[in-house]
N, C-alpha and C positions, 0 to 999 in steps of 0.2 A: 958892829953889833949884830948879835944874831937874832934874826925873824921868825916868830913864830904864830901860827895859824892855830884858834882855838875852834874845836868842833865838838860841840855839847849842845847838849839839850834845855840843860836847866840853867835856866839867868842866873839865876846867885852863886850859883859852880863857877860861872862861864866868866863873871867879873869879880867873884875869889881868886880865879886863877891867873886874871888880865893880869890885878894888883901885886901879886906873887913873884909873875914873871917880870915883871917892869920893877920890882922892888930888887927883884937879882939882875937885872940891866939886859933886860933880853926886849925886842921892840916886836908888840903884837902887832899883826899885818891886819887882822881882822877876827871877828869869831863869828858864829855861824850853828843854828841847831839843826840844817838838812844837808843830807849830803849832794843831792842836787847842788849846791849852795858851797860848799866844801870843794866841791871837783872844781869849779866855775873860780874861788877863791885864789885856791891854789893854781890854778895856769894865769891869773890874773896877779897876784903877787907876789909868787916863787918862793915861798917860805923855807930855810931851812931846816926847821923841824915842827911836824904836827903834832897836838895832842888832840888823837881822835875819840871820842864817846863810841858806843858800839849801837845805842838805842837811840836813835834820830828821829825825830819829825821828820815828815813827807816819804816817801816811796822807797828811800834807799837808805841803807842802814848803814854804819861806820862802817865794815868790813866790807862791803860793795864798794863803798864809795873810795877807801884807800887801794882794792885794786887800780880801778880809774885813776887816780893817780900816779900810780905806779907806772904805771904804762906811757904815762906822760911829762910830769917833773921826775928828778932825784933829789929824796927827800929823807929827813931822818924821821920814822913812823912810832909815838908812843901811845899805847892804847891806853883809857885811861876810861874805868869800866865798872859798873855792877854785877856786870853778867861773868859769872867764874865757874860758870857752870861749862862740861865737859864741852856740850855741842858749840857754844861759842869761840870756845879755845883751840879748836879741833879746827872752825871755819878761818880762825884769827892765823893759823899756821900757813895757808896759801897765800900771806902776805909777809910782805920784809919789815916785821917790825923788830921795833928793836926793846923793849919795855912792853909789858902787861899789869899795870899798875890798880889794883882796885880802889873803889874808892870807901870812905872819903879819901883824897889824900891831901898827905899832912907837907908842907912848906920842904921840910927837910928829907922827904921821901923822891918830891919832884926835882929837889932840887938835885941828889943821888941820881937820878936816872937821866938830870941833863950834862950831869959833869963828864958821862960818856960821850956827849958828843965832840966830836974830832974833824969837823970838816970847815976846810979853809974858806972863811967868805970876805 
């Protein structure tokens, strides 16, 4: 089963999407609205694939916080985001993700951009 780490902001996004994931047979590790919280997540439970928000509570925002990870697990990175504006997308580029999904998103949008995932666990 593949593991996934939720990193949102908004409670009712954050367990729409627990329900989603687990309803398509994917096992959430945790979710988390800071990225402080996210880096710390991710070396403590090695998730397969994140879906990271880009507008976080406390100090470090989604793009910060998945360099930090970067650097430290190998992970599959989907951004999953309001912000579709230029400068975000332009910051979101110095990371390896693999999805820029905006929101809302809809069951069969996420579930499209997990069916790319390919790594053996």
């Amino acid at each position: 089963m593949h593991k996934v780490l939720i990193v949102e902001d908004d409670y009712l996004q954050s367990y729409v999407l627990k329900a989603q994931l687990q309803g398509m047979g994917y096992e959430v590790t945790g979710s988390t609205n800071t990225g402080e919280e996210a880096v710390r997540l991710a070396i403590e439970t090695k998730p397969d694939i994140i879906l990271m928000d880009i507008t976080l509570d406390g100090d470090m925002d989604g793009i910060e916080a998945a360099k930090k990870i970067e650097q430290l697990i190998d992970t599959y990175l989907i951004y999953i985001t309001g912000n579709t504006d230029d400068l975000h997308r332009t910051r979101a580029l110095d990371t390896n993700y693999t999805h820029y999904l905006e929101k809302p998103i809809s069951k069969s949008i996420l579930n499209g951009a997990l069916s790319g995932f390919q790594k053996n666990v």
